[in-house]
Structure formats: structure tokens, C-alpha cells
C-alpha positions as CSV (number, residue, x, y, z in Angstrom):
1,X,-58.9,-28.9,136.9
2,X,-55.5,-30.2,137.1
3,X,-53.9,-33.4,135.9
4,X,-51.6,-35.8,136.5
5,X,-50.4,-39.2,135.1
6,X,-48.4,-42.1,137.2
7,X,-46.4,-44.1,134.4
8,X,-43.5,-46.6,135.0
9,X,-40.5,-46.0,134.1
10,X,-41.0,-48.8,130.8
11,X,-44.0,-47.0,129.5
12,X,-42.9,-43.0,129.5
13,X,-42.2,-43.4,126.0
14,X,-45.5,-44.2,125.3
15,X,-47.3,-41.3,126.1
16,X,-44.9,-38.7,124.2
17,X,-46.6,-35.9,123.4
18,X,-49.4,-36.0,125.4
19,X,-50.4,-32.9,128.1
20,X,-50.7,-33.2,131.5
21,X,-49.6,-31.0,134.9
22,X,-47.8,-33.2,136.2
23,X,-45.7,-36.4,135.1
24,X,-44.8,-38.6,137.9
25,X,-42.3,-41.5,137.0
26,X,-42.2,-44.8,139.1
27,X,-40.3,-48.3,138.7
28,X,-41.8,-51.1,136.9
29,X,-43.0,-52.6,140.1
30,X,-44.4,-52.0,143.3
31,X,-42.6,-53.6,146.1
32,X,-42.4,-53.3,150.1
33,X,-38.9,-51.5,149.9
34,X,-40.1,-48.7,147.2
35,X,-44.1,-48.6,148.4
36,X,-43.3,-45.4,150.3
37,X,-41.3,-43.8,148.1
38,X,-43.3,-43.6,145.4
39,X,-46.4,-43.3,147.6
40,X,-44.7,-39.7,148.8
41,X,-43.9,-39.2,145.3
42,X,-47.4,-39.1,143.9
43,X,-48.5,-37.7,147.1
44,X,-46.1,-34.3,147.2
45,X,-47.7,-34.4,142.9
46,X,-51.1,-34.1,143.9
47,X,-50.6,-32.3,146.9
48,X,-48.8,-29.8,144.5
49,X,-51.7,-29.2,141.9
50,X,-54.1,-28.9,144.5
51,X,-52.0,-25.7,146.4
52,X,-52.1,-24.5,142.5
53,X,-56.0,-24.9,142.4
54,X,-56.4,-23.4,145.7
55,X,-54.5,-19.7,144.6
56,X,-56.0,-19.7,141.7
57,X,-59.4,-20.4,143.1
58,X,-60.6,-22.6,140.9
59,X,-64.6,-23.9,142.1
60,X,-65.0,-27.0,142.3
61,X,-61.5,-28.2,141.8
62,X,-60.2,-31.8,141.2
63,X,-57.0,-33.6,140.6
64,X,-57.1,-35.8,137.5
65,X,-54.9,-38.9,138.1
66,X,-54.7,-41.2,135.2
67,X,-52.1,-44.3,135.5
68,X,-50.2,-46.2,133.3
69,X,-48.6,-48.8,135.9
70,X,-49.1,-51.8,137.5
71,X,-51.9,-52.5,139.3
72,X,-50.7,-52.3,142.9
73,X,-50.1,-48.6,141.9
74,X,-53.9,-48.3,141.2
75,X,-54.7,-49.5,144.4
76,X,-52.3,-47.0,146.2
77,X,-53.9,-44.2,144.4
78,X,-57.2,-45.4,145.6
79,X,-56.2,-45.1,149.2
80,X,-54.5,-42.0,148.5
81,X,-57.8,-40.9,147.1
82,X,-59.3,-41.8,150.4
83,X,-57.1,-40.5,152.7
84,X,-56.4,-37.0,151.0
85,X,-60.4,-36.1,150.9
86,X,-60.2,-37.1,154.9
87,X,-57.4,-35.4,155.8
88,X,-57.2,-32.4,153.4
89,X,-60.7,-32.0,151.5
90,X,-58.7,-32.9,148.0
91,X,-60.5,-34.5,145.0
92,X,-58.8,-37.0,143.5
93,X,-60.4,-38.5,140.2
94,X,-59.8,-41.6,139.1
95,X,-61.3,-41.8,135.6
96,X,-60.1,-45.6,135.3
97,X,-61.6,-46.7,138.3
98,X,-65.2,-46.0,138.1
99,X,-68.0,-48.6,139.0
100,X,-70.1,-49.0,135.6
101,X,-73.3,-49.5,138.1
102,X,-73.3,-48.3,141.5
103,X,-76.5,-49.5,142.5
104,X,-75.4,-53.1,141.8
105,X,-72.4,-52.7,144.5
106,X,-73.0,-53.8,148.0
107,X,-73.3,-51.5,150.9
108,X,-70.1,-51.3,152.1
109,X,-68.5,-50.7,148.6
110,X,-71.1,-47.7,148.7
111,X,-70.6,-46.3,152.1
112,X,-67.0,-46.2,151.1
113,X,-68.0,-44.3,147.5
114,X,-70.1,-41.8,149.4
115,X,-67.1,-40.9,151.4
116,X,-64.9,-39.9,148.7
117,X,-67.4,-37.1,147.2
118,X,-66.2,-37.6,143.6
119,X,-67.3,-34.5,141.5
């Protein structure tokens, strides 16, 4: 298992000393002019640690993605989460975003869940 962390750019210093695969620095705040950017950032990131799962053949592999940023980042990993397992069987988890009960949430919200196959 792999991981990564998404931190902006004020809150690097923060996490001195702490281990993780892959550091991926992004500005304070999201915006329309720097949404792609950053999205391709954190994409080639995880995209990277899974082709290093992959050769090394690692069984039931998973990219760890934990996120010190604002909260439009959070929702842009959760897409990304979505659309990588659809388009290239990765496993992204999200350990801050995790429903306490899943039996409370409605269908949809589980339909959704079931997609992503979270290990």
C-alpha cells in the first residue's frame, strides 16, 4: 500500500517529518483557472504509485490519499476516486472521508459507495 498526501502550499510545514510516497503541493485555494492543474497533478501522483504497486505485485493494492487542503480539494479527490476505479481499476482510499454508518445513507449515496469497491 502506497501513500500519498495533498497539502497546500501554507500547510507543508506542518507535516515535517512525516512519511509518505508521495507529497503533492497545491495552492491555498481551488479556483476555475488552477482546477485542472492540480487535478492532473494529483492524478499523474496516484497514477504513479499505482504503476509502482502493479510491478511489484502487490495483492490487493490501494493508494492512500490523505489531504490537508481546502475542501474543494476533498471533493476533487472524491471524483478522482470515482473515476480512476471506472477507468483504470485503481483504489483510492480516502481515510477522511468515510461514512460513520452506511446503513443510515440513502440509496443513491449507497449505489455510488458500492461502485467505488473500497478495500
Amino acid at each position: 500500500m502506497k501513500s500519498m498526501i495533498v497539502v497546500s502550499e501554507s500547510s507543508i510545514n506542518q507535516h515535517v517529518g512525516e512519511e509518505y510516497d508521495i507529497i503533492v503541493e497545491v495552492p491555498y485555494e481551488l479556483t476555475t483557472e488552477n482546477i485542472q492543474a492540480c487535478a492532473d497533478k494529483v492524478m499523474r501522483g496516484i497514477k504513479e504509485l499505482w504503476a509502482q504497486e502493479v510491478a511489484d505485485k502487490v495483492v490487493n493494492s490501494k493508494i492512500v490519499v490523505h489531504l490537508d487542503a481546502a475542501t474543494p480539494f476533498g471533493v476533487m479527490l472524491e471524483n478522482l476516486q470515482i473515476i480512476l476505479k471506472a477507468e483504470s481499476g485503481i483504489i483510492i482510499d480516502l481515510p477522511w472521508c468515510k461514512p460513520a454508518d452506511v446503513e443510515a445513507l440513502d440509496s443513491e449515496s449507497k449505489a455510488v459507495l458500492s461502485k467505488l469497491d473500497v478495500r
